[in-house]
C-alpha positions as CSV (number, residue, x, y, z in Angstrom):
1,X,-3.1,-47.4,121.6
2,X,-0.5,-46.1,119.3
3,X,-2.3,-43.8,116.7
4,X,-1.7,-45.7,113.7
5,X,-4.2,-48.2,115.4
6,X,-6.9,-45.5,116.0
7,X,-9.9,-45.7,114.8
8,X,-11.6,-41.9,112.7
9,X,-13.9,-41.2,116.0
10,X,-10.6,-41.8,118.3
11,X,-8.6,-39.7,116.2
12,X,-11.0,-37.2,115.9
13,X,-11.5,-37.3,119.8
14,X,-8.0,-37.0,120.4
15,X,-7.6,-33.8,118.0
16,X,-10.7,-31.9,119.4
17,X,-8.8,-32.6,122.7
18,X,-5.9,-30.6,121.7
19,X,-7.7,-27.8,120.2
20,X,-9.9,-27.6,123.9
21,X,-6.5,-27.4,125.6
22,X,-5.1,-25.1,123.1
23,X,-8.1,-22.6,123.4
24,X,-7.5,-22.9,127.2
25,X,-3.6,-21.8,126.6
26,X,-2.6,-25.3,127.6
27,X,-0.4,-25.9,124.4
28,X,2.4,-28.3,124.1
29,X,4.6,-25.6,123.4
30,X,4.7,-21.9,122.4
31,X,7.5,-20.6,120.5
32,X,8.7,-17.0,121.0
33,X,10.4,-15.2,117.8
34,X,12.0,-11.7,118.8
35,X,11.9,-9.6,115.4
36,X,15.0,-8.2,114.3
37,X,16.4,-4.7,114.8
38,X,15.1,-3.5,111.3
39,X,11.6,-5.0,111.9
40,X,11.7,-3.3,115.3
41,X,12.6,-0.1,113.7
42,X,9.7,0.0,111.3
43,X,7.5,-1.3,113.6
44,X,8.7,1.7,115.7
45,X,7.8,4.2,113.0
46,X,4.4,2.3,112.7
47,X,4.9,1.8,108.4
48,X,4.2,-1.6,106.1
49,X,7.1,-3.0,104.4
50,X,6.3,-1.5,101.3
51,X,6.3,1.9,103.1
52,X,8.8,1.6,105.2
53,X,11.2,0.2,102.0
54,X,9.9,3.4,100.1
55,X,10.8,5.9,102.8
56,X,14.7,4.3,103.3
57,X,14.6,4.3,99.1
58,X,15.1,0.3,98.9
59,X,12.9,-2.4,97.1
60,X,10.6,-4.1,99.3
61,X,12.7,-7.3,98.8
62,X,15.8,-6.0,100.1
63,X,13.8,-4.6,103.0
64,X,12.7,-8.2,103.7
65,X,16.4,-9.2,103.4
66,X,17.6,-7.1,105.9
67,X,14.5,-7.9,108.4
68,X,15.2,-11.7,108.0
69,X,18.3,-11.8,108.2
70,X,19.8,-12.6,105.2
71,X,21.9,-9.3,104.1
72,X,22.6,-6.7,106.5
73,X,22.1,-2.8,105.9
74,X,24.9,-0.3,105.0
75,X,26.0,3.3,104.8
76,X,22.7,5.3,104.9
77,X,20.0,3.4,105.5
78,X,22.2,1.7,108.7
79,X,21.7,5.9,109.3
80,X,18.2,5.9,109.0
81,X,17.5,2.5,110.4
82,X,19.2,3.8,113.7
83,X,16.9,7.3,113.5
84,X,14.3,4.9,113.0
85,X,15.1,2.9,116.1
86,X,16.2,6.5,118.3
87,X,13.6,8.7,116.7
88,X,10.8,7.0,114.7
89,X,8.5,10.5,114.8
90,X,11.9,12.1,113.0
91,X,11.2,9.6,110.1
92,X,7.1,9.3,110.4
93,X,7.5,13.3,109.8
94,X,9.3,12.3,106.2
95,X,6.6,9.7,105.4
């Protein structure tokens, strides 16, 4: 039966069916989403965004630029990103 043709209590059959199989780890799919270097790097150094953007002396928004991708990091805070990556107690210790 397609599930335009369902009635509420086969619908609502069929979704509790995929929530069991999800709570059993039996989902359809799972999707994997590696962060990027700069959200690996403050992850490293264990700070929020808003800390993390106030240690490297950058607006949160730009911060969130750089981690998704959208504009890429230059001169010094490329420097401190890669301390942050190598070293992250060197920049914790600044914090």
């Amino acid at each position: 039966m397609s599930e335009k043709n369902m009635t509420g209590s086969e619908l609502g059959e069929k979704l509790l069916a995929s929530v069991r199989q999800m709570k059993a780890g039996n989902s359809a799919r799972a999707t994997h989403v590696e962060p990027s270097a700069v959200a690996q790097a403050r992850l490293a150094v264990g700070c929020t965004q808003s800390e993390f953007a106030s240690l490297l002396g950058v607006s949160i928004r730009t911060l969130q630029e750089w981690e998704q991708g959208r504009r890429e990091p230059t001169g010094a805070a490329r420097t401190l990103l890669r301390v942050a990556r190598t070293s992250p107690e060197a920049l914790r210790a600044l914090g």
